[in-house]
GUGUVEX-643042 format. One record per residue (C-alpha): x, y, z. Coordinates in steps of 0.05 Angstrom, whole numbers, plus 5000, padded with zeros to 4 digits. Example, Ala and Ser with C-alpha at 12.3 -4.5 7.8 and 13.67 -1.06 7.14 Angstrom:
BEGIN
524649105156 527349795143 
END
This chain:
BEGIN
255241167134 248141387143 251442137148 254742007076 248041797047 244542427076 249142817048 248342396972 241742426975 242243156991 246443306934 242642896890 235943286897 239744056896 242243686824 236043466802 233144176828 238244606784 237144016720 228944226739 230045026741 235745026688 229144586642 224045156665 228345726644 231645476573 226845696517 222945166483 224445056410 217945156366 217744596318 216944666252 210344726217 208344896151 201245306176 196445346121 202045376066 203044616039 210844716012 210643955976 212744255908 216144915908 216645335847 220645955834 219446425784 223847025777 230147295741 237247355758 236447435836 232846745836 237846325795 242846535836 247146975794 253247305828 258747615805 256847895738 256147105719 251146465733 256345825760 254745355800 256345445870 252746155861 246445735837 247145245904 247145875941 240746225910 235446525956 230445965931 235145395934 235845606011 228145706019 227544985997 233044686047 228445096097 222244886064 223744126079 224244126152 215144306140 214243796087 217244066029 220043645982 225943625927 227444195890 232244205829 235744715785 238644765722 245444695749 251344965704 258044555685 262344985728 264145535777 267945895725 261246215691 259846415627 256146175571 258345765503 254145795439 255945395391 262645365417 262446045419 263446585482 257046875483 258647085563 264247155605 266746865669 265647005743 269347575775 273647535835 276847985883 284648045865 288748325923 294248655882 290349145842 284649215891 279249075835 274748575809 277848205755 275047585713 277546875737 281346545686 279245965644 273645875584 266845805602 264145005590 257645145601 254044935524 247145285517 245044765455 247644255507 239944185536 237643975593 232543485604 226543475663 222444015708 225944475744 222844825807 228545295800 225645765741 229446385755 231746655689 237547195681 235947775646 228747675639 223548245639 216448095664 213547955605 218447435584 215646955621 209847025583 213247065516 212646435474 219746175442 223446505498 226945825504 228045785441 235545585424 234445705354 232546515377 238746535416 243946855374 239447375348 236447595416 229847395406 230546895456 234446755524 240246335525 239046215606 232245885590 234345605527 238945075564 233244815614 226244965575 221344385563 220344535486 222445175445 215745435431 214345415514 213745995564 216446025634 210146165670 207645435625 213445035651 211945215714 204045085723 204944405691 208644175756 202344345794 206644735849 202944795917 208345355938 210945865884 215646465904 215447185850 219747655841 220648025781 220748685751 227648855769 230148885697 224249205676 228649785699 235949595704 238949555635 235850285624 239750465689 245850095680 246950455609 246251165642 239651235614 240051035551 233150755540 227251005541 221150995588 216050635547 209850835593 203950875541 206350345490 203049725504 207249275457 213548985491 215648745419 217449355395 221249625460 228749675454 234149195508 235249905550 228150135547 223350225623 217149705617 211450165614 207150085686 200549765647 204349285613 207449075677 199949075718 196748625661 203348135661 204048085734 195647995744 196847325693 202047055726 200147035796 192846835768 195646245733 199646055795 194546135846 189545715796 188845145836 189445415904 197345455911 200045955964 206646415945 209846915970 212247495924 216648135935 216448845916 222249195885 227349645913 230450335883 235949925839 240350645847 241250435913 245649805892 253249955901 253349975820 250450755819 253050885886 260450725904 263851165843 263251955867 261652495832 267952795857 273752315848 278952865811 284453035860 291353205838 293152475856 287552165815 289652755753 297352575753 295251825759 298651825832 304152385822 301352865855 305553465832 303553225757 297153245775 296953905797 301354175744 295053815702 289954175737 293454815729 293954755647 287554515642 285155145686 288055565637 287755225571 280055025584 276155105643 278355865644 275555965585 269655515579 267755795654 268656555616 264956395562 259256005588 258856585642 258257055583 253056635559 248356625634 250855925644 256855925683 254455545737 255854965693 263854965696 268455175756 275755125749 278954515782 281554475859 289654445859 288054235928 281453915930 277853395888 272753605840 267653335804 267552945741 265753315680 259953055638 254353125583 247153235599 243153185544 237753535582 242054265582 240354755527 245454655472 250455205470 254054925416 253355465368 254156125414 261355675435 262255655377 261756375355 265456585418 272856115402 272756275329 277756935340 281456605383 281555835349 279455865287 272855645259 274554955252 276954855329 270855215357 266054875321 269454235352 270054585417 263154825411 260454055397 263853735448 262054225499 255654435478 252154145541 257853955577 257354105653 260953835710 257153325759 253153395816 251753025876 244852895850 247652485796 249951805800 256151505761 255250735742 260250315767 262650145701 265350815686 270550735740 275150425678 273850915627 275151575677 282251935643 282951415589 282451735512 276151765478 275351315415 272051495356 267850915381 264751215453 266351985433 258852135413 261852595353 264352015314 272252145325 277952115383 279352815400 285752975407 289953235474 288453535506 281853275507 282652665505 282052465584 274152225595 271852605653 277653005662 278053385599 272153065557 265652995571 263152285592 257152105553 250551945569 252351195584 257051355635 251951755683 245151815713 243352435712 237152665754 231552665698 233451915692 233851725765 226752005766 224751595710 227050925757 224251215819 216851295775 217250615741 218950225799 213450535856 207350395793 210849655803 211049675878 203449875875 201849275829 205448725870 202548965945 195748985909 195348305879 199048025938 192548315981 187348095936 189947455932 191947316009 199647145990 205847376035 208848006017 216648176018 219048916025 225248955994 226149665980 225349756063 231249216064 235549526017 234150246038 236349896110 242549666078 244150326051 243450646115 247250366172 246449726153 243049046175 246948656244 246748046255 250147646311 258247946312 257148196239 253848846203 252048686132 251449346087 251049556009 257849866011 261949555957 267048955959 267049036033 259349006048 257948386054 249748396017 253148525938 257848075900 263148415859 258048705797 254849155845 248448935833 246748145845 247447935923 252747635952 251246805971 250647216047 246247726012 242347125983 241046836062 239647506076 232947556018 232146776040 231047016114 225947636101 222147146056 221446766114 219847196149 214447466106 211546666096 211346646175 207547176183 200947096133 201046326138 201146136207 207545776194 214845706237 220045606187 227545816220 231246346192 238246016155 245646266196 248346866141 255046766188 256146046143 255146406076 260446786042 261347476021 265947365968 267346745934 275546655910 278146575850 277845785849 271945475883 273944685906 
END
């Protein structure tokens, strides 16, 4: 007996010496504090990243899955408090005016043509349908720094003649209000910035069609496409993190990355023409193609234009190979009339005066310029007299965009432009870090995140998030908005960021729970 309880008493202590070791060696959880930062009422100012938009649309499952609706879930466990957004009717997106369609649904992934495609239904979401109450969720789609300073920008009565933004018109206190003013009357202790993001990307996601407004100081006058000039941005962003930081709230704001490193300028090549892609997946048509268009037209543009000390702009196509797109750059010297001149004993002066306008500066694409994801449709379909650029729908055989007619400026970013972006967005960057400085606030690098993305990627437990399209993981299906993991991805460096300049211990949010896709019907 006594020999049994030895050997208890023993085994008790060699268990109660492993329970003791195994306590000494597990990690000890940090609790979680807020540090200096006091995250009672959050605010978020911003544009489409912060509402949540995904998927070329705002719905709501996309707006429950925003970067700062998952700083706020994060936010509460160090005294934060609610947060609320101005939720849409549905997860089929879109936007109803009047009854009207003013923008379309979500997309979705469909298996059997291996492209996005719109989900099906009508949008129920009613912009004069208002919504009452503060939001902390003031993330606005489509808005340009200064809109949040621009009076009326809620205004539903400005909404169908673009003066102001339907977005904010749904959820803004009064019609004559600005977003910056609906959000200092809430008195927020925390605030989160990031904007300046569209300041740039409608003049890159319509090839360039804008202009770089540097020197005008009067957004009124600037056109939808145009690049905010860099003062105008300084003086905007200086007001609003002045008003926000008024009464001693701390914030956290982010820089901006190179937009043409979002899938949307980076997953269509500038090469995509092989015999396949040309006989529209018979390959001996397509080669058959590229051997009458050889003849027909690149033989003789490429003779020609070599005539003329520019033959580097044309090479004959690959019966083998792919080759690159053919396009217009408006920045080539126009060789419209010398074409001209040169086809008129051979077509008559009629079809070289049409040869010579449409190919005037006509080149074929580089791997220095970027082709917007949008164009992916219109490569080999017929020009219309609509999106020609000379007014009528050239016949065959030039009537294949890319293939045997130009693309226009829309379609492409040609170097000159990327520049533009690159210049535009680094006077930005040097706005935000400085004001972030002077004013003691954390700072998010999202450019290094993005250009991490781009490169190899960002791992993270058994997965590898990237920028690669569809299949990435960080971009939903537009190419340009984050995916709801992409979202907990921005959630996490913010984090990250708020950690580090206020003391605080805030835990990162598991991207393995959020998806990279949503499907076509969200329960």
């Amino acid at each position: 007996m006594k020999k049994n309880i030895k050997l208890l008493l023993l085994v008790s202590l060699t268990f109660m010496t492993a329970c003791n070791n195994d306590d000494n060696d597990a990690p000890v959880e940090v609790p979680v504090v807020p540090g200096s930062a006091v995250f009672t009422k959050y605010i978020a100012l911003g544009d489409s990243f912060a509402a949540g938009y995904s998927d070329n649309a705002l719905f709501k499952k996309g707006q429950e899955n925003s970067y700062p609706n998952i700083l706020s879930q994060q936010f509460a466990a160090a005294g934060g408090g609610a947060f609320t957004q101005p939720l849409t009717n549905d997860n089929i997106g879109g936007l109803l005016l009047g009854g009207n369609v003013i923008a379309g649904t979500r997309l979705s992934f469909d298996g059997a043509t291996q492209t996005p495609i719109n989900v099906a239904g009508k949008p129920t979401t009613e912009v004069t349908a208002h919504l009452t109450g503060s939001f902390g969720n003031l993330g606005v789609p489509g808005a340009k720094s200064f809109h949040l300073l621009a009076a009326g920008y809620g205004n539903v009565a400005g909404v169908a003649t673009g003066a102001a933004n339907p977005y904010f018109a749904r959820f803004s206190s009064a019609p004559s209000t600005t977003v910056l003013a609906d959000a200092v009357v809430q008195n927020p202790t925390f605030f989160s910035l990031f904007i300046g993001g569209n300041d740039v990307l409608a003049y890159a996601t319509s090839g360039g069609t804008g202009k770089d407004q540097t020197g005008n100081p009067n957004p009124a006058t600037y056109g939808s496409n145009d690049i905010t000039d860099p003062a105008v941005f300084a003086s905007v962003y200086g007001n609003l993190v002045t008003a926000l930081t008024a009464k001693g709230a701390k914030g956290v704001v982010a820089n901006l990355p190179y937009i043409t490193a979002l899938p949307h300028f980076t997953t269509v090549p500038y090469n995509p023409l092989t015999p396949k892609v040309i006989g529209k997946n018979n390959e001996a048509v397509g080669v058959a193609t590229i051997k009458a268009l050889n003849t027909q037209l690149y033989g003789p543009l490429k003779q020609v234009l070599t005539a003329l000390s520019a033959g580097d702009r044309i090479n004959l196509l690959s019966e083998t190979g792919a080759s690159p797109l053919l396009i217009k750059d408006e920045t080539l010297t126009n060789l419209s009339a010398q074409l001209t001149a040169a086809f008129t004993p051979t077509l008559g002066a009629q079809n070289a005066a049409f040869y010579g306008a449409v190919f005037g500066q006509a080149r074929q694409a580089k791997s220095t310029d970027l082709v917007v994801l949008t164009t992916r449709a219109d490569i080999g379909t017929a020009p219309t007299a609509a999106n020609s650029g000379i007014g009528i729908a050239p016949p065959a055989p030039l009537n294949a965009f890319g293939i045997s007619y130009p693309l226009q400026d829309k379609h492409v970013l040609i170097p000159t432009e990327i520049a533009e972006v690159k210049k535009a967005t680094d006077a930005y960057n040097v706005t935000i870090e400085a004001i972030a400085k002077e004013k003691g606030l954390a700072f998010v690098d999202t450019r290094a995140t993005l250009t991490q993305l781009a490169n190899g990627g960002i791992r993270f437990g058994n997965f590898t998030m990237s920028s690669s399209f569809a299949t990435g993981g960080a971009f939903s299906l537009d190419g340009v908005h984050p995916s709801a993991r992409g979202y907990g991805l921005i959630a996490n460096i913010f984090i990250d960021a708020i950690n580090a300049t206020y003391g605080s211990t805030l835990r990162h949010v598991d991207l393995a729970i959020y998806p990279i896709q949503y499907p076509a019907t969200i329960q």
